[in-house]
C-alpha positions as CSV (number, residue, x, y, z in Angstrom):
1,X,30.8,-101.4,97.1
2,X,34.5,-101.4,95.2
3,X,33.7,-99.0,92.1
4,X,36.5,-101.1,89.9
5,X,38.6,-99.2,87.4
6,X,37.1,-100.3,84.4
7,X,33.6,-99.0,85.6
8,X,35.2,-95.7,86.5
9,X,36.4,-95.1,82.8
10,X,33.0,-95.7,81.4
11,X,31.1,-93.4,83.7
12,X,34.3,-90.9,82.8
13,X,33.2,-91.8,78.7
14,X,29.6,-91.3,79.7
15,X,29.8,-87.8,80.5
16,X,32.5,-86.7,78.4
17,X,29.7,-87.7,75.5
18,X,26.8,-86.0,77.4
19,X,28.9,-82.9,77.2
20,X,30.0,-83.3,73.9
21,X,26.3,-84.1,72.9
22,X,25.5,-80.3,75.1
23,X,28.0,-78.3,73.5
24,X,26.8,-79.7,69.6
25,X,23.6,-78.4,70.9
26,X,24.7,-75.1,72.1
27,X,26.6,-74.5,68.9
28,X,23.9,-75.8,66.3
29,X,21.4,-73.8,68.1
30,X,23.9,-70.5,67.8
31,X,24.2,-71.0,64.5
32,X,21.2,-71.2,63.8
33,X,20.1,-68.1,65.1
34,X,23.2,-66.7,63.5
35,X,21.8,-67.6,60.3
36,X,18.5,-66.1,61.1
37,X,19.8,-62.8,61.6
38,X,21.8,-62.7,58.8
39,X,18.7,-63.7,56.6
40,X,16.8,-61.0,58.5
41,X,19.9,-58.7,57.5
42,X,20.0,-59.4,54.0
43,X,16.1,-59.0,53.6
44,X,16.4,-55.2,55.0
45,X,19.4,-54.8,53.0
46,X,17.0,-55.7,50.0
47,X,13.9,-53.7,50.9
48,X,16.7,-50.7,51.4
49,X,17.9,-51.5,48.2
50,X,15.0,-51.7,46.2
51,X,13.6,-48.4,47.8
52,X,17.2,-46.7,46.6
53,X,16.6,-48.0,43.1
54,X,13.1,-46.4,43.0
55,X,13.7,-43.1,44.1
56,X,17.1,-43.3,41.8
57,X,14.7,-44.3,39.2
58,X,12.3,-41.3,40.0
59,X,15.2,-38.8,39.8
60,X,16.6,-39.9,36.7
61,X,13.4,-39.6,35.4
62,X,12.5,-36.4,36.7
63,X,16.1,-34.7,35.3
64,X,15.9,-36.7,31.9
65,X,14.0,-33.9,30.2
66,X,16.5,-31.4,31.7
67,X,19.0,-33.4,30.1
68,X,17.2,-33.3,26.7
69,X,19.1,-32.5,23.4
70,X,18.7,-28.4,22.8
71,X,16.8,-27.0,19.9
72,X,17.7,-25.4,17.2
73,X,16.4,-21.7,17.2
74,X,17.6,-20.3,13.9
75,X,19.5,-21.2,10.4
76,X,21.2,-19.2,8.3
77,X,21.7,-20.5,4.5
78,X,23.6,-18.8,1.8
79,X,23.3,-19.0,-1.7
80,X,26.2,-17.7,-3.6
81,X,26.4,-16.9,-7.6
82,X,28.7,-18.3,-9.5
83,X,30.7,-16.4,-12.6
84,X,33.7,-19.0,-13.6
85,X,33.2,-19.5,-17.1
86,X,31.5,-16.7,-19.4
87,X,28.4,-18.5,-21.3
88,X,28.2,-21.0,-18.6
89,X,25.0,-21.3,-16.5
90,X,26.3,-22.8,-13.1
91,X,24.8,-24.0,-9.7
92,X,25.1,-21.7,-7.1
93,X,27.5,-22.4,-4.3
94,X,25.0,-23.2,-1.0
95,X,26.5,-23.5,2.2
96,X,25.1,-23.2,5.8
97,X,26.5,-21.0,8.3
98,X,24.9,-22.4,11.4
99,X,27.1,-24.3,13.8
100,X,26.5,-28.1,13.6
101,X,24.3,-27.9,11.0
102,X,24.9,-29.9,7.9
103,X,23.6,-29.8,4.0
104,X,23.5,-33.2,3.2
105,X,21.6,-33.2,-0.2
106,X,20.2,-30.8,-2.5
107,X,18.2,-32.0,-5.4
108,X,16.6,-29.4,-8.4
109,X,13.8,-29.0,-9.6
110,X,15.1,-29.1,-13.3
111,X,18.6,-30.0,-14.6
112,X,20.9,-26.9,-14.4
113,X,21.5,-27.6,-18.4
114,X,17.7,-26.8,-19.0
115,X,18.5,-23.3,-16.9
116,X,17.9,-20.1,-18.5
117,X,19.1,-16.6,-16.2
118,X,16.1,-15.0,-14.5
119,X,13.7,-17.9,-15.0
120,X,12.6,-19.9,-11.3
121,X,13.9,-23.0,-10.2
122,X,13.6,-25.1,-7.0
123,X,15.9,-26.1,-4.7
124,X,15.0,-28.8,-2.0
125,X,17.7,-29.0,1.0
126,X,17.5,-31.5,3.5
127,X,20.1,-30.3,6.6
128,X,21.0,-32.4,9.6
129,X,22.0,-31.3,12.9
130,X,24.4,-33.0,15.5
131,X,23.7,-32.5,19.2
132,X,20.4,-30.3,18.6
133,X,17.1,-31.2,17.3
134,X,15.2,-28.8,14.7
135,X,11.6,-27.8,15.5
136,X,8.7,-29.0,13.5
137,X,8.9,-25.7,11.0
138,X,10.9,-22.7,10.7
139,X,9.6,-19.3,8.7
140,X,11.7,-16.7,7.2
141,X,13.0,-15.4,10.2
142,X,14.3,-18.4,12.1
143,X,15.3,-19.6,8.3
144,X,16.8,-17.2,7.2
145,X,18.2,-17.6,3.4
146,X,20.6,-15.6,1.3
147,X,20.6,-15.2,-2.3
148,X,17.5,-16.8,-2.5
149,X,13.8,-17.3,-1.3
150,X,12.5,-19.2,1.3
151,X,9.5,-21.5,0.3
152,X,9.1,-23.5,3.6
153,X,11.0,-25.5,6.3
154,X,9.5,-28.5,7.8
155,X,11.0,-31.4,10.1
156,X,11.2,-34.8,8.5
157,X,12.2,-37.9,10.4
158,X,15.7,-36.2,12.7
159,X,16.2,-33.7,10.1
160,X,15.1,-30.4,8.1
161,X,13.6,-30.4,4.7
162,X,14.1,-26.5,3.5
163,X,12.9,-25.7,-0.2
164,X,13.6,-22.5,-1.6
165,X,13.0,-20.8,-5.1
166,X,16.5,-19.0,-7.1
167,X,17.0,-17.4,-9.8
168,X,19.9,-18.5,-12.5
169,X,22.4,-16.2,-13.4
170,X,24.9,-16.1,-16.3
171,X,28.1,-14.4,-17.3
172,X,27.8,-12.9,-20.8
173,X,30.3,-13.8,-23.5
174,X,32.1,-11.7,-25.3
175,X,30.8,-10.8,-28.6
176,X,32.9,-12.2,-31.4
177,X,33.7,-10.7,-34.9
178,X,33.1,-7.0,-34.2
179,X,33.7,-4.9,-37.3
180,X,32.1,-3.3,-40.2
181,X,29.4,-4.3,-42.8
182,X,30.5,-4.5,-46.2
183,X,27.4,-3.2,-48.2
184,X,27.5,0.1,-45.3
185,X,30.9,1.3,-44.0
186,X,29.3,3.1,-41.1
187,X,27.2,-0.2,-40.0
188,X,28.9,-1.9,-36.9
189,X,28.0,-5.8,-37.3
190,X,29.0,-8.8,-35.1
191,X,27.6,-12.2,-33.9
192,X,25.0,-13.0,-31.4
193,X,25.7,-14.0,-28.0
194,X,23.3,-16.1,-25.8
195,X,21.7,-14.9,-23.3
196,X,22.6,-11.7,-24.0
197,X,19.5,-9.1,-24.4
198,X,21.4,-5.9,-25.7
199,X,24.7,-4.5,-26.3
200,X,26.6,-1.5,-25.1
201,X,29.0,0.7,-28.2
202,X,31.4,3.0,-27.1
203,X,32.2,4.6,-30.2
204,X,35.6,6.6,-30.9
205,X,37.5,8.2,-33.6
206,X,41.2,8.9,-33.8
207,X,41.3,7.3,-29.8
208,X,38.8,10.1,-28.7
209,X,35.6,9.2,-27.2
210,X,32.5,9.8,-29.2
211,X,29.4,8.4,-27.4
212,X,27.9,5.4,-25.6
213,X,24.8,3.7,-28.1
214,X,22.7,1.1,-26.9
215,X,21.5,-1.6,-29.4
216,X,19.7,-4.8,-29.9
217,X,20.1,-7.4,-32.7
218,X,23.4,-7.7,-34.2
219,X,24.0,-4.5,-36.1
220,X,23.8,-1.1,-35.7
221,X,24.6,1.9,-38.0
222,X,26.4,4.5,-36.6
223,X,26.4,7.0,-39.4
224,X,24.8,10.0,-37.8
225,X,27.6,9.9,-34.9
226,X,30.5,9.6,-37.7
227,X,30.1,12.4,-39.9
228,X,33.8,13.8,-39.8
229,X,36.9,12.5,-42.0
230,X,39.1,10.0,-39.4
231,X,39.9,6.6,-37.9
232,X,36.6,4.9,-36.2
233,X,36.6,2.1,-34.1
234,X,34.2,0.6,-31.5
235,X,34.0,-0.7,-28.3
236,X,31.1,-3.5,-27.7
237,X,29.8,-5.9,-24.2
238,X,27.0,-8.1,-23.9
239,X,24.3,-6.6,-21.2
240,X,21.3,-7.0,-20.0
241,X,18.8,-4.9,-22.2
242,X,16.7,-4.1,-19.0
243,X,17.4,-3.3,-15.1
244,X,15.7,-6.4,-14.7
245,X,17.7,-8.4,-17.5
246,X,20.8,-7.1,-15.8
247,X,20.0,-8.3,-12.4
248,X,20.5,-11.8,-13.8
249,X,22.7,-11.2,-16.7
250,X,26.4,-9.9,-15.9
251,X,27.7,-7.8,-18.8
252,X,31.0,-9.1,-21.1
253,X,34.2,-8.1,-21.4
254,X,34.4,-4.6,-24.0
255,X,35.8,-6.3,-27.3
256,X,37.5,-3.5,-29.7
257,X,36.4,-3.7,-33.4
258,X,38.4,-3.6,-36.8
259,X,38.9,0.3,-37.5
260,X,36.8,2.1,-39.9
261,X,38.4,5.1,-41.9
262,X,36.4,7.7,-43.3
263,X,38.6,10.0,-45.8
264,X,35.5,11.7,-47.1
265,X,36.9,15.5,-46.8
266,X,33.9,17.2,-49.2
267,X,34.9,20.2,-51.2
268,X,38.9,20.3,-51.9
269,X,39.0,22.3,-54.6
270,X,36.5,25.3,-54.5
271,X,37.7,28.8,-52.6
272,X,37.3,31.4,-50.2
273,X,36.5,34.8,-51.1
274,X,36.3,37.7,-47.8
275,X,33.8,40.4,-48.2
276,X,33.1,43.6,-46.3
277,X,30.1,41.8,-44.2
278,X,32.1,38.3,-44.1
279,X,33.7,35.4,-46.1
280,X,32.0,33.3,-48.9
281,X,32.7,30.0,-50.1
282,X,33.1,29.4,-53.9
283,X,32.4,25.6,-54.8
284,X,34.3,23.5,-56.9
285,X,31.8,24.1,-59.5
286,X,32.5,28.1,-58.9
287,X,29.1,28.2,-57.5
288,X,28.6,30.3,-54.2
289,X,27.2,28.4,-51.4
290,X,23.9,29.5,-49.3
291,X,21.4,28.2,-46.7
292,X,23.4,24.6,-46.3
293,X,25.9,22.9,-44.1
294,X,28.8,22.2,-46.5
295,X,31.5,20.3,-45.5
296,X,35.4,21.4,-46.7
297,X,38.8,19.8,-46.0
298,X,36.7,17.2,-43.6
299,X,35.1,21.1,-41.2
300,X,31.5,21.6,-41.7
301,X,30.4,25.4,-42.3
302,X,27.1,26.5,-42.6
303,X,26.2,29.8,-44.8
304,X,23.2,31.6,-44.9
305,X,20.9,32.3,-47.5
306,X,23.5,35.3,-48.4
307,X,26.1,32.9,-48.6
308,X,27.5,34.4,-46.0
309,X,29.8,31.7,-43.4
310,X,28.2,31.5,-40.1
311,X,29.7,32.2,-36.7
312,X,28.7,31.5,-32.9
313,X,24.9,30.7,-32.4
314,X,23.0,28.9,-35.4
315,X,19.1,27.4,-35.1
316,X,19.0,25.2,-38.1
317,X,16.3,23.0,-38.3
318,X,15.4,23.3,-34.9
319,X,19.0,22.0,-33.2
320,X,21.0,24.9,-32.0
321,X,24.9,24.4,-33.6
322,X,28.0,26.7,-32.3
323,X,30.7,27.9,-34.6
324,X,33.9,29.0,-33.9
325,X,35.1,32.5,-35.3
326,X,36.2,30.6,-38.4
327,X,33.0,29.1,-39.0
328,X,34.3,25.6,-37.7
329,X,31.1,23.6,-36.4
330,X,31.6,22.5,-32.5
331,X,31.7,19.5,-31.2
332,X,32.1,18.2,-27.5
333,X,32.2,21.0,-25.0
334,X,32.2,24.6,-25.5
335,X,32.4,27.5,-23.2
336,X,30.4,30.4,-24.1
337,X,30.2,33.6,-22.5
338,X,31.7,31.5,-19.0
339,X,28.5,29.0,-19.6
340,X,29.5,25.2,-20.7
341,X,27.8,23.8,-23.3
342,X,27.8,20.3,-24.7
343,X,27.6,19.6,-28.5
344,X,27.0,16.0,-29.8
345,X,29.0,14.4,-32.2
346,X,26.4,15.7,-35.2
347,X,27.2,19.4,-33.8
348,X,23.6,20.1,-32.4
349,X,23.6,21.2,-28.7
350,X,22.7,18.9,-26.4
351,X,19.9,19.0,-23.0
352,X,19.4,16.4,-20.7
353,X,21.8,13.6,-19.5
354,X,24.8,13.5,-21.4
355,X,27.8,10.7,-21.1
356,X,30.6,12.1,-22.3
357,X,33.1,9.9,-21.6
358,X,32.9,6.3,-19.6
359,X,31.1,6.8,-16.0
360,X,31.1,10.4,-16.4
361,X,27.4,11.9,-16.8
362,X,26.6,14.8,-17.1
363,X,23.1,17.3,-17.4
364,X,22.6,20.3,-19.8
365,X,19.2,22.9,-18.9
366,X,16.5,22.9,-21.6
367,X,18.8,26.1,-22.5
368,X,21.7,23.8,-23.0
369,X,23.9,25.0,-20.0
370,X,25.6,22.5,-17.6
371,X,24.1,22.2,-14.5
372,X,26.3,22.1,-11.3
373,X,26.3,22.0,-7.7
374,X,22.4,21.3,-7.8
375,X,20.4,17.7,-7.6
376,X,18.7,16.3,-11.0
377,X,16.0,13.9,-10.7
378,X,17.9,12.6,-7.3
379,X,21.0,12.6,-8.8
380,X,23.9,14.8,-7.0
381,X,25.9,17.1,-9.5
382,X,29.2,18.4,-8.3
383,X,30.8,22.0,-8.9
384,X,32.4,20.6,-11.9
385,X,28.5,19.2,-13.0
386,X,30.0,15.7,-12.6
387,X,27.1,13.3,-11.4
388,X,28.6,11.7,-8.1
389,X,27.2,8.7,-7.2
């Protein structure tokens, strides 16, 4: 049988679409199982990448506490006194030497204006730290506080609540008015400053130096240190009576006084008579003088019951007095027989501490002769008997 050529063509079409049909097959079945494989990819790729997660999870975790902000192991607070303004009771200056530590408040326990020097008040500090964290209390040790006392130190919240007791201090005044009372020439008078619990004279005549004389109140007679004709003045400071009052309580300026001049000379018009056994004094009423200090031309003398003028060595009235070959009474140092000796300003010798001049002490034997190169009561005296601190 004649196959035409019409019939060829179809059987050609025929199995050019069984082929097709094949090769669709073959390629829908290896995508397929190229799909499957890529699932099954993806879903160990994801059990991989959860497992990674975990054990990132578990390290982080694990070093976190390692990576924990440090502590803070000690603090160091200062409280520093102020002294600007002489009357003035002022807060402290407070400031924390520890590195990234900060004062951020400070509240009192009273308003500085109600203050007195010496008397407790309260501080409360609240500090915060950057990069560290404090620890739930610190003692005097680890809180360590300067210029003041340390009450406690407890955490509050991210920061440190520190409370701590101080002690106000002033800076005395400067008296005002120093001079002379007008119903007693030898009186020193001047006004009251606060706070102040004593004062400190230095007392001088014609520009030498008498004596130091502590006082209270506001006056403070001076007669038995001004018994010879000249020009007194004063110097006087607010202090602190005691060595407590002056821990809180730092001393004034030294404010001179008006001058004070005592032209008192006693007897100018009796005389002097010499004898064979020593030289008389004839008053002004041409009476001879005996067994009495008498004062002429502004030099006290003493004569004795013969009327007889006294030199070197006197016990009168229990106070040992030295007088120069020409009767003149002593005052100040005197070297006697290569022995110093130390007369107040009233002429009677002096034992114990002496100040004879500003910073400069001195101590004179129950004998009255200057100690030196020796310890008194602790205190170091040099060759000169200078007290050296």
């Amino acid at each position: 049988m004649t196959v035409s050529g019409e019939n060829r063509s179809k059987d050609l079409n025929l199995q050019g679409m069984r082929l097709c049909g094949e090769n669709r097959r073959n390629i829908f079945q290896q995508t397929e199982n190229t799909g499957k494989e890529h699932l099954m990819r993806q879903k160990t790729f994801g059990k991989w990448l959860a497992a990674a997660g975990i054990l990132m999870a578990m390290t982080i975790w694990m070093v976190l506490p390692a990576l924990a902000a440090p502590t803070v192991n000690s603090i160091r607070i200062t409280f520093k006194d102020k002294y600007e303004d002489p009357g003035v009771i002022e807060e402290p200056e407070i400031s924390c030497g520890s590195y990234g530590i900060e004062i951020t408040s400070v509240e009192w326990s009273k308003d500085v204006e109600k203050w007195n020097p010496g008397t407790k008040v309260t501080a409360t500090l609240i500090l915060s730290s950057s990069g560290r964290e404090f620890s739930s209390s610190y003692g005097s040790k680890s809180c360590q506080i300067s210029g003041a006392t340390l009450s406690k130190a407890v955490k509050v919240d991210d920061d440190l609540k520190v409370t701590v007791t101080y002690y106000p201090v002033v800076w005395l005044e400067t008296p005002d008015e120093a001079g002379w009372s007008a119903s007693n020439h030898m009186k020193a008078v001047w006004k009251k400053v606060d706070y102040a619990t004593g004062y400190q004279i230095r007392l001088y005549r014609d520009d030498y130096y008498l004596r130091t004389i502590d006082a209270t109140g506001t006056s403070k007679d001076l007669s038995e240190y001004m018994g010879r004709e000249g020009n007194y003045y004063y110097e006087i400071r607010a202090v602190g009576k005691t060595t407590n009052d002056a821990k809180y309580r730092k001393s004034s300026e030294y404010i001179v006084s008006s001058d004070r001049y005592l032209d008192d000379l006693g007897d100018t018009e009796g005389s002097w008579k010499n004898y064979a056994d020593g030289k008389k004094y004839v008053d002004e009423n041409g009476q001879i003088v005996t067994s009495q200090w008498y004062r002429i031309l502004g030099t006290w003398y003493y004569f004795d019951e013969n009327g007889y003028m006294v030199t070197g060595w006197r016990l009168v009235n229990n106070k040992w007095y030295y007088l120069e070959s020409d009767g003149k009474m002593v005052t100040g140092w005197k070297q006697v027989g290569g022995v110093w000796y130390y007369m107040d300003a009233d002429g009677a010798m002096a034992t114990g501490w002496r100040q004879t001049a500003p910073g400069q002490w001195y101590y004179l034997n129950a004998n009255g002769a200057m100690a030196a190169s020796t310890v008194i009561d602790g205190y170091t005296l040099d060759a000169s008997g200078l007290w050296v601190s």
